[in-house]
N, C-alpha and C positions, 0 to 999 in steps of 0.2 A: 546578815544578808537576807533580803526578801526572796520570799517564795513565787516562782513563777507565777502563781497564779493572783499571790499580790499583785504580783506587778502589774500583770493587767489591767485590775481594777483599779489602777493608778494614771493609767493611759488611754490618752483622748485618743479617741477614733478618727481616723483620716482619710479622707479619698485617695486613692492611686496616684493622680495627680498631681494632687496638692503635697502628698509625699516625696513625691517626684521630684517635683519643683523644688520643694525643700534641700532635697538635697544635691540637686545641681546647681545650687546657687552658690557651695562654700567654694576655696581657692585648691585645692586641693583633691587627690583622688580618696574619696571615701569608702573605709572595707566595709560588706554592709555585711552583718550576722548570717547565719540559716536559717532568720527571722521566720517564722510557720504563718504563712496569710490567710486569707479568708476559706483558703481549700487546705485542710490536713495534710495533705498529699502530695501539695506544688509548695517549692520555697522559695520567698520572697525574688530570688531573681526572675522565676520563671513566673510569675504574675504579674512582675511590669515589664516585659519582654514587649506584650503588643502598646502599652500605650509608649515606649520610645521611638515606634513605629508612627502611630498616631502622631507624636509628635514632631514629624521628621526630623528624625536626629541619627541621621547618615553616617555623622562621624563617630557616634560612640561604641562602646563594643562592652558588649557583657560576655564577663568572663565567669561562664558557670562553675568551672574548678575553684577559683578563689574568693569567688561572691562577691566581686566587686567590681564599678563602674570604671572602664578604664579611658584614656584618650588616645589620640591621634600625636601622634609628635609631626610637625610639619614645620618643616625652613627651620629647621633648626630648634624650635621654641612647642612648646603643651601650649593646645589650642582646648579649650573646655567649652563644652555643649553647656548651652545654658536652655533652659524653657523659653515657649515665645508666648508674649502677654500677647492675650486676646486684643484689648484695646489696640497696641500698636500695630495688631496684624490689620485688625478693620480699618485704621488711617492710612497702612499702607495700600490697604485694597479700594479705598475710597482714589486715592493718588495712582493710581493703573487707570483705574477706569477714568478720571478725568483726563488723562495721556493716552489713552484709548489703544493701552497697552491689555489686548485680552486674555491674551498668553498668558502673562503673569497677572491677572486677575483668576484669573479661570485656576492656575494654582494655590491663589494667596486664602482664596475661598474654601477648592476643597483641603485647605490644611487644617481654618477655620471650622469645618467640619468635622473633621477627622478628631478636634478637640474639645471645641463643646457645642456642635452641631451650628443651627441656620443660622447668622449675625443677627441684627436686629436688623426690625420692619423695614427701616426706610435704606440700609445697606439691600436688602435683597432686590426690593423693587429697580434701584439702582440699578443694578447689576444688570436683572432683566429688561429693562428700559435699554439699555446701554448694546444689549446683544442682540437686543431686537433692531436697533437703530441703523446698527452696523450693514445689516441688510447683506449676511454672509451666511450660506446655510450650514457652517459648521456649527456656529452660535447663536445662531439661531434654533437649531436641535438641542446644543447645550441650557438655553434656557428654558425648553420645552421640558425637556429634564429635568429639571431644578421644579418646575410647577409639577409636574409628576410625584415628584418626590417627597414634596410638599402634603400633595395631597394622603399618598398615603401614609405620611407618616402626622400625620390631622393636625399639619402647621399653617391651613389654609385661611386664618386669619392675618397670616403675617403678607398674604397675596391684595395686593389693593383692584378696584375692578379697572380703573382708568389701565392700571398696567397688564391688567391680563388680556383686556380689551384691545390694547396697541402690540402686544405679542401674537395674539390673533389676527392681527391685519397684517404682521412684517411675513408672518406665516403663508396666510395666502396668496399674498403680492408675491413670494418666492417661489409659488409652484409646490406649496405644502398643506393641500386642503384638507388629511385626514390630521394633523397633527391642530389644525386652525379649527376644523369644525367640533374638535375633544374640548380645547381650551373655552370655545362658545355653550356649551354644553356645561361643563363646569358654572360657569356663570350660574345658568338656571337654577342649576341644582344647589348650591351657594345663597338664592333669591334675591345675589344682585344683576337685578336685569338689564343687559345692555340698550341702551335707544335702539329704535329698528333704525334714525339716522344714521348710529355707528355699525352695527352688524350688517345692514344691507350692503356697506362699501366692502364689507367681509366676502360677502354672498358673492358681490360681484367680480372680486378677483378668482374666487373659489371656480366660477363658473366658468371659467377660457379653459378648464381642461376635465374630461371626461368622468373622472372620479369623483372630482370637485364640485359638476352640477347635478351626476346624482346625491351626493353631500346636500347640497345646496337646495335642492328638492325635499330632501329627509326633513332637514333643517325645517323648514318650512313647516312641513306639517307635523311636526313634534312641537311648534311654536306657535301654531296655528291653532292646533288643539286646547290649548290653555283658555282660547278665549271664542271657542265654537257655542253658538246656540245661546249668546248672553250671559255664560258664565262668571263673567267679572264686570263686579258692580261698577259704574263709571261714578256713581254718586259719592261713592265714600274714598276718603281721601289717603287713605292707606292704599289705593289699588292705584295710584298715581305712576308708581315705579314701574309695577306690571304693564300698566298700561299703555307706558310712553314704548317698552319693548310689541304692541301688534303690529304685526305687519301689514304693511300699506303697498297699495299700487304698484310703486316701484319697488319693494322686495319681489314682490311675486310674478311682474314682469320679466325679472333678471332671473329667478329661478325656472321660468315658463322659457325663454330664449335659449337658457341652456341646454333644459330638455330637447328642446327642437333640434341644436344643433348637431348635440351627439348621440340624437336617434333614442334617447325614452320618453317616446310621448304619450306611452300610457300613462307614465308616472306625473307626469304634467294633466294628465285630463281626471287624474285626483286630486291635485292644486286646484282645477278648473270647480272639481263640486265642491271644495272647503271655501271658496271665494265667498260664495253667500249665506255661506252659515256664519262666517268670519266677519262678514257687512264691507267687506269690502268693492268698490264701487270701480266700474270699467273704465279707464280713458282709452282714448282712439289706441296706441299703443297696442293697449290689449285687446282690443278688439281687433286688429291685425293678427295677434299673436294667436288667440282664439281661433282662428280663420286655419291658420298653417295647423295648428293641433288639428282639429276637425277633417282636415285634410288626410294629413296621413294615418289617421286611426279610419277612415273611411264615414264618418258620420256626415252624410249628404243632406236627411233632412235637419241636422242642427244646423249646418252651414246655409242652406235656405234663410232657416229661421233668423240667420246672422245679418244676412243680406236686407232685413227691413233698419236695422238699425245703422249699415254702414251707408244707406242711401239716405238717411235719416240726417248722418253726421255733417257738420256744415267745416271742420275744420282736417278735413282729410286732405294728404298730396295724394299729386297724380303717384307717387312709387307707390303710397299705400294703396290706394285705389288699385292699381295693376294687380299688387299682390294677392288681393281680394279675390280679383276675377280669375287671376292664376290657379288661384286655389279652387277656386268653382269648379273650372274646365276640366282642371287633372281630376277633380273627385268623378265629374260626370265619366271622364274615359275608364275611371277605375272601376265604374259600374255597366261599362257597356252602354250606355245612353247616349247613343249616337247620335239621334235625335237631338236633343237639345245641346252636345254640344255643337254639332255644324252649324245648328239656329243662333249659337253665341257671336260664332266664327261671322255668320256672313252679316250679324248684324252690327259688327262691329268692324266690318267692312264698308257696309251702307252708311252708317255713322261717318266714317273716317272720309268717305265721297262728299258726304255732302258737307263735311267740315273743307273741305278740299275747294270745293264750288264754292263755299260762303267766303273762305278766305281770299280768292278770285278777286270775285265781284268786290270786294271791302277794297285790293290793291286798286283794282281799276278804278274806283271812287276818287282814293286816295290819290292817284295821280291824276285823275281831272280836276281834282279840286287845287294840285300843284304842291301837292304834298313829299317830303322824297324822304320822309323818316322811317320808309319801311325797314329797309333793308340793315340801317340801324340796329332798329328794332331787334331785326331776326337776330344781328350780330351780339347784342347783349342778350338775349335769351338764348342763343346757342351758348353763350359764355357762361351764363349763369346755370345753364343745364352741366357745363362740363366740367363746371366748378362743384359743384355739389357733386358729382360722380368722383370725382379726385379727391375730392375732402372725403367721400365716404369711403373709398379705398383705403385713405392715408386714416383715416380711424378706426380701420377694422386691423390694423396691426395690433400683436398685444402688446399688452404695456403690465411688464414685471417689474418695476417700481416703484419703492412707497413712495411717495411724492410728498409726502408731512412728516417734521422731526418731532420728538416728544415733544418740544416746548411746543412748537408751535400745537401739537394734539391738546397739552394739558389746558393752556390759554383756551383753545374753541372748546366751551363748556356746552355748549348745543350741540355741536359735532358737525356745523356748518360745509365745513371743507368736505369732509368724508360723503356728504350728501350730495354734494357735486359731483365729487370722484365717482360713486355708484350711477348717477346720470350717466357721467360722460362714457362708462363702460356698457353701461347699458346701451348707447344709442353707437356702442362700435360692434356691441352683438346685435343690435337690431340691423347693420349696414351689413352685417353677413348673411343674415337673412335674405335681404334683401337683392342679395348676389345669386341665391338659388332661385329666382325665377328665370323662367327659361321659354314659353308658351305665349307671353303678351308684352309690347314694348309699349311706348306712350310716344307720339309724334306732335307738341304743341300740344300736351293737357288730350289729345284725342287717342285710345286705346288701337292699338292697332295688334292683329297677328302675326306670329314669328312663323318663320319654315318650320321650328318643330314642331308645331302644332298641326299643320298640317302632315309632317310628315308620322306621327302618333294617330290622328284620324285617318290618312290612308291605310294604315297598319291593321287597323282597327276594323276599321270596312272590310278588305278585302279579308280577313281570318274570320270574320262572321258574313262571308261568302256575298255580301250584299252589294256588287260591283257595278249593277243600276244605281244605286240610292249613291255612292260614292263621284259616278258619273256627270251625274244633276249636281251633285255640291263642288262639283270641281268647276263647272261650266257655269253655275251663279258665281260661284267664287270669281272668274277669271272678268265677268259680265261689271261685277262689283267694283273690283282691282282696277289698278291704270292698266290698258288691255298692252298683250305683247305679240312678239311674232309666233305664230302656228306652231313651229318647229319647237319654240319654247317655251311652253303655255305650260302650266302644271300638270293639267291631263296626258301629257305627251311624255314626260317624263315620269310620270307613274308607269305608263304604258312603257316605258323603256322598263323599268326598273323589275315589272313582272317580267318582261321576256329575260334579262340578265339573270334571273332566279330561278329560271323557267317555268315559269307560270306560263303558260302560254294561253292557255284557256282565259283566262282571267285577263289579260290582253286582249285577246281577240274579243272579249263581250267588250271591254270598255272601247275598244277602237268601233265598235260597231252602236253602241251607244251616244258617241260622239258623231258618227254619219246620221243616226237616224233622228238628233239634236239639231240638225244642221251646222256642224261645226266644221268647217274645213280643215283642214290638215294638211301637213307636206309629205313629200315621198321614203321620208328619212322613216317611221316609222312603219310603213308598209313592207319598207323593204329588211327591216332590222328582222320582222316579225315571218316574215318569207323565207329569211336565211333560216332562222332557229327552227320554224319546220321542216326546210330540208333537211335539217343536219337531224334533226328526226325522224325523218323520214313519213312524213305524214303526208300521203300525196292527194285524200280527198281535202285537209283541212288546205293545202296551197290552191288547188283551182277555187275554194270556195271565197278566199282570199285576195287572188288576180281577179276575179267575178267584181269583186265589192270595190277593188281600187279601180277599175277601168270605167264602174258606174259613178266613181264619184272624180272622174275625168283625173285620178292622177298618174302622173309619169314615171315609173321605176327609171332607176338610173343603171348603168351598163354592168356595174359591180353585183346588182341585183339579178339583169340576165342572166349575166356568166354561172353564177349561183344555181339557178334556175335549169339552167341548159346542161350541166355538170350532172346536178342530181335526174334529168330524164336520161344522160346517157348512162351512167350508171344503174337507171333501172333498165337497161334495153331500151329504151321507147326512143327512137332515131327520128320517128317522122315529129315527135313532139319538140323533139332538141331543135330541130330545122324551124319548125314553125317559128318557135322562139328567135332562134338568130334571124329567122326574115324580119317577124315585127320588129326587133331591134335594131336592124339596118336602116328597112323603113322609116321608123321615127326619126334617126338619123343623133343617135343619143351617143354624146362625148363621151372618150374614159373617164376625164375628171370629173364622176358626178357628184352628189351631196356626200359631206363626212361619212362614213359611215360607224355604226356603231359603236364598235369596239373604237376607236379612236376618241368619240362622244365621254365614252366610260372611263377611256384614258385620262381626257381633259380634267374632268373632272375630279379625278383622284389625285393629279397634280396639281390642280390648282390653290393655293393658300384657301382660299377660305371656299369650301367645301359646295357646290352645289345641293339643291336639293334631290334629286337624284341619289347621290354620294349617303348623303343621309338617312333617306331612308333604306337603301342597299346595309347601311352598317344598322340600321335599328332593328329591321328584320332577322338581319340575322345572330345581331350580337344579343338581343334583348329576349327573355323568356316571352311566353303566350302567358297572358294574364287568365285567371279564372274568375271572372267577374260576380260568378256565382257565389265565391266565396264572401263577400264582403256583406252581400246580402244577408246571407245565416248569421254571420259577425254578428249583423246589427242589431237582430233578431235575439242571439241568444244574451249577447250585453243589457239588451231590454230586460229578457226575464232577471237574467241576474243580478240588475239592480234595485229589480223591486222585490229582491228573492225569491223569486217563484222559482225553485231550485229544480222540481219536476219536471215543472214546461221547458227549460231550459236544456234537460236530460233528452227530451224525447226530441228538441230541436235539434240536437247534436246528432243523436242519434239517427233521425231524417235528413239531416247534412249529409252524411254519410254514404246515406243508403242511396243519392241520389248524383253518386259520384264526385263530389265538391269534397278534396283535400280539407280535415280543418288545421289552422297553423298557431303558430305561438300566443297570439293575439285571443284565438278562439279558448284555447285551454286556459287562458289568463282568467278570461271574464269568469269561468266555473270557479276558479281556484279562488279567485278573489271572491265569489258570490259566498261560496261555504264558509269562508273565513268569515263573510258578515253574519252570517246566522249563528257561527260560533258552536263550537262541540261536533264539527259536521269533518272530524281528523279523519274517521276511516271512509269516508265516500275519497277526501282528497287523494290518501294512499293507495284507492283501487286507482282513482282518475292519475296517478302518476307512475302506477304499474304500466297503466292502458300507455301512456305519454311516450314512455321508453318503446312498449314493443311496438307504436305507430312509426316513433323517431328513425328506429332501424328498419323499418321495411317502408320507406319513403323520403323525400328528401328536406322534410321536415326540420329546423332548427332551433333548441332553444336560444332564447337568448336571456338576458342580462336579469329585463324585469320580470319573465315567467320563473324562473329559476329561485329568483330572489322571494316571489309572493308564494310558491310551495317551501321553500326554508322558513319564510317567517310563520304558516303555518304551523310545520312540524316541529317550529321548535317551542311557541305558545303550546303543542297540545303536548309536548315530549315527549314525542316519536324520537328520539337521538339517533336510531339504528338509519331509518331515512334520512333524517337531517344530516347526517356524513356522506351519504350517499350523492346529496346534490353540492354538498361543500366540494367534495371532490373530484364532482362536473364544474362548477365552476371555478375552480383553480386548476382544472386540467384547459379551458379555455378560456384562460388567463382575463375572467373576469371578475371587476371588485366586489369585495364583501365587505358591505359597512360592519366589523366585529367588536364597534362601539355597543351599535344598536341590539345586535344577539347578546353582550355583555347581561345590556341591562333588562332585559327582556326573561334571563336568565335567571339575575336574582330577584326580579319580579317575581315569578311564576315555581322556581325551582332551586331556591337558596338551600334547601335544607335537603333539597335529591341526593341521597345516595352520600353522606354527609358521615353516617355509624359503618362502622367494622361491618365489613360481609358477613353475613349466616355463613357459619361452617356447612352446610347443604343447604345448596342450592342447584336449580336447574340449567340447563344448558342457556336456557331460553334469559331464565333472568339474567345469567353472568354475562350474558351476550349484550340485553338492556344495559345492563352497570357498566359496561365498558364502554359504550357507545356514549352511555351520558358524558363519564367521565374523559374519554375522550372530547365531546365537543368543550368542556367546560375546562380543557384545559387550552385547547384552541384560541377562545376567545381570549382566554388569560386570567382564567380565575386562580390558577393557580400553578 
């Protein structure tokens, strides 16, 4: 008899499995020995214990007492576990997914895993093609997973780009933009580069919802960068692949729209400076889009400067065009330039006149000459105006549908379709745009003013006290305008609308600006303006009052007397009350006289569609008091900070300050972002976000999304991790996104090796505090 250790050297060595297999294959229950495995310590039962697991084999049962594999008796008859061949499992899995059975795909796979990991190449893409297709975001996470897993376990050759390209786009069309903008990311890093034809239709669904176009932003210029400042030769024929991925016009339109829409347009006016490092070239589109940036970041002389090229443009509509000047008028109110905006107002009043007269005189031609196609005319130009207003409504819906099957993706090797698709989202984010102006309409191709522009320049006027200069523009205004009745003429309802608030003062100059203008007027307002000082009691400001209406011949009505008469009896004065009810006899003045006020103010608040009046009653009081001054330092300290004069920009802030003007999220951007350009400049940021916090709490100061985000991506380039928690958990305390792609890889840029060896047995408070903080963010992001 051989000796154990003969034996050994006698015996071919076996995998677990292939042991396995072996011997669930005979007809029979087999006793296995106390066979000693690869571990001294475990016997043979207790070493293939997990791959019967592995191998889902439910019904079998190891019997650790007797060492041996036992069965199921079922219906009467021994039912024996057999192994499952690989091969048959993939034919099966191949047969689910063509019967679009995912259930039992999604098991058949991971059983296939469980046994000898990923199937082959053109089985996975399958798979993933297939869950992508489905357009279900159970499985669609499922195959996000499977590329996950892929990756870390460095089987990302078996990933083809076509399919990881189409899993990013079922991703974003489903409202899944940080999962779609990883898988685009991968690509790069991989250096097979996707077409910007195919990633832009990514971009575009990416960008209908909030996460998705600051994503779609990042994106940008993480792709943008690759090819800034003529980095990549166009000459040599390797850089073909790279190349066909820059982004063009329309990438960066769709990421510029989304900006706008859900309010980071800072992040968008760093698109705006990588546009011409990147060569890439304006269409009207953008030049629109440009317009609205400029606007709400407050840059008045860029929008000037916009202004040569939009009058320039010969293939602009009238909606862009509006948009345009929209954007002018609100920047000038944002700055207090009253001045030129009323100059805009009336001359696009004068405009609209004499567009009014020319078209006159053209009708009257026209029917001398026996012509009767006006009216025609008008009727297909109203239809074509109301047709494009409905088609842009009915396109600004979103649209969460991929709208291409793989085949038809694999066939378009250009990515034709998908370039369309990015268009057609694109111009249903341009028609939301499009929907926020509010300040200027277009009547026939001619610009005309809305109520709320007037009722924003009333507002405006009268808070910078200036109720002459308001007076003259309401009265050219009116002079401009088709004229109306006295009673309700613009100036008459402003003048209501101070006395309703009680301004009273502020009324009385403008009703007296309006007499000394030659403007006649009705008694409706003399007498609104009478009551509300008696119920004040102000008895020099009523005779001076009755003085000014009686020289400009007008008539108080009886509800005005009785008012009148009430307030002198109440003060004692009998022979005044008398006086009054004689001239009121005299004149011989009916109960029923002019509406009165309060009735006016009624109407108005009942009626559907809101006077102006009603409106600026609700802008006044709903809307804060702008600091115009603010916008000014903005632009000032943005200047120094882009040409990093980091000093000058310090002591402009600092002068900001000193001269009362709040600075806001905007203001502290430009610094944060300025030091990050100069680089090494982490402790000026750390004092400026000490200062930020105790500003925040003693005012009503707010961060938001991209202030937040541009002090994080500081402190964590210079690893500060003890701050960088500090704002992670400001901004998940106001539940906003953090790209933890982006800090990922920034991470193991900069800091792969941080904090990586065993702690020093002594250490300081101070480091353990550092070490914790690192290791906390890094395990945030998900290093580990």
């Amino acid at each position: 008899m051989l000796s154990i250790r003969k034996l050994k050297s006698h015996i071919t060595p076996l995998s677990p499995y292939s042991l396995l297999s072996s011997l669930l294959c005979s007809d029979h229950s087999i006793p296995i020995c106390r066979i000693r495995g690869f571990s001294r310590d475990r016997p043979f039962f207790q070493f293939i214990s997990p791959y019967l697991t592995n191998l889902n084999m439910g019904n079998a049962v190891l019997d650790s007492r007797s060492g041996s594999i036992q069965s199921f008796s079922s219906m009467g008859g021994t039912i024996l576990v057999q192994a499952r061949d690989p091969a048959k499992l993939c034919e099966e899995l191949e047969n689910a997914i063509d019967g679009h059975r995912y259930s039992d795909a999604w098991k058949l796979f991971e059983q296939h895993m469980g046994m000898e990991g990923f199937p082959r190449k053109s089985i996975v893409n399958t798979v993933l093609t297939s869950f992508s297709e489905s357009l279900d975001v159970q499985w669609l996470e499922k195959a996000y997973g499977l590329v996950e897993r892929a990756f870390a376990e460095s089987k990302q050759n078996l990933l083809e780009k076509e399919t990881l390209i189409y899993i990013s786009l079922g991703l974003a069309s489903c409202g899944l933009p940080v999962p779609a903008s990883t898988v685009l990311r991968k690509l790069v890093e991989m250096e097979e580069f996707p077409p910007v034809s195919a990633w832009s239709a990514i971009l575009a669904h990416m960008s209908q919802t909030a996460s998705g176009a600051y994503l779609a932003a990042e994106l940008i210029l993480e792709i943008g960068y690759l090819f800034q400042d003529g980095r990549v030769d166009p000459r040599k024929k390797s850089n073909r692949p790279l190349l066909a991925m820059k982004p063009n016009t329309t990438a960066f339109n769709i990421a510029l729209a989304g900006c706008l829409l859900f309010g980071t347009t800072r992040k968008a006016e760093q698109l705006l400076d990588m546009m011409p490092r990147v060569g890439v070239k304006a269409d009207v589109n953008l030049l629109i889009i440009m317009a609205h940036i400029y606007e709400r970041n407050g840059r008045r002389e860029d929008l000037r400067k916009l202004k040569r090229h939009i009058d320039e443009a010969h293939n602009l509509s009238d909606i862009q065009f509006r948009q345009f000047y929209n954007c002018l008028l609100t920047c000038h109110l944002k700055f207090g330039d009253l001045d030129s905006a009323s100059h805009m107002v009336l001359e696009m009043l004068r405009k609209a006149r004499e567009a009014r007269n020319s078209l006159s005189a053209a009708t009257l031609m026209f029917e001398a000459v026996g012509s009767g196609n006006t009216s025609t005319q008008e009727q297909v130009s109203e239809k074509s105006i109301s047709h494009r207003k409905s088609h842009g409504l009915e396109n600004a819906r979103p649209n969460t549908s991929l709208s291409i099957s793989y085949e038809e993706f694999s066939r378009d090797r250009n990515f034709l379709k998908l370039e369309a698709e990015a268009k057609e989202i694109l111009d249903r984010l341009l028609a939301k745009l499009q929907m926020q102006v509010e300040l200027i309409t277009t009547e026939r191709g001619i610009l005309q003013p809305t109520e709320r522009i007037y009722v924003k320049l009333v507002k405006a006027f009268l808070e910078a006290g200036k109720t002459k200069q308001l007076a003259e523009f309401l009265i050219k205004a009116e002079k401009e305008d088709s004229p109306v009745s006295t009673d309700n003429s613009a100036l008459v309802h402003v003048i209501n609308s101070c006395i309703s608030l009680g301004w009273l003062d502020q009324a009385h100059d403008l009703l007296d600006e309006m007499r000394l203008a030659g403007v006649r007027t009705g008694s409706s307002v003399y007498s609104s303006l009478l009551k509300a000082y008696c119920k004040a009691n102000r008895t020099g400001e009523i005779t001076s009052l009755l003085r000014d209406a009686r020289k400009a011949g007008v008539q108080l009505d009886s509800s005005c007397y009785e008012t009148l008469i009430q307030s002198r009896v109440l003060q004692k004065d009998t022979e005044g009350a008398l006086h009054l009810f004689k001239e009121m006899k005299g004149a011989k003045i009916p109960r029923s006289g002019h509406l009165e006020f309060e009735m006016l103010v009624k109407g108005c608040a009942e009626s559907g569609e809101a006077g102006l009046m009603a409106k600026l009653l609700h802008e006044i009081k709903e809307e804060q008091r702008v600091d115009c001054g603010v916008h000014d330092w903005n632009n000032v300290i943005h200047f120094f900070c882009r040409k990093r004069l980091m000093q000058d920009a310090e002591k402009a802030l600092k002068k900001m300050r000193s001269l009362g003007h709040a600075p806001n999220a905007q203001t502290f951007h430009s610094m944060v972002t300025g030091y990050a350009a100069i680089g090494g400049k982490y402790v000026e940021v750390t004092e400026l976000w000490g200062e930020m916090k105790s500003f925040a709490s003693s005012s009503s100061m707010k961060f938001d999304q991209e202030l937040l985000d541009a002090v994080l991506y500081t402190f964590v380039r210079g690893g500060f991790f003890v701050r960088a928690n500090e704002v992670v958990e400001m901004m998940e305390r106001g539940n906003m996104f953090i790209d933890k792609y982006k800090y990922r890889t920034l991470v193991l840029k900069y800091h792969k090796t941080l904090y990586k060896s065993k702690p020093p047995k002594v250490q300081t408070e101070a480091q353990f505090r550092r070490r914790d903080a690192a290791l906390t963010f890094k395990k945030w992001v998900g290093l580990f």
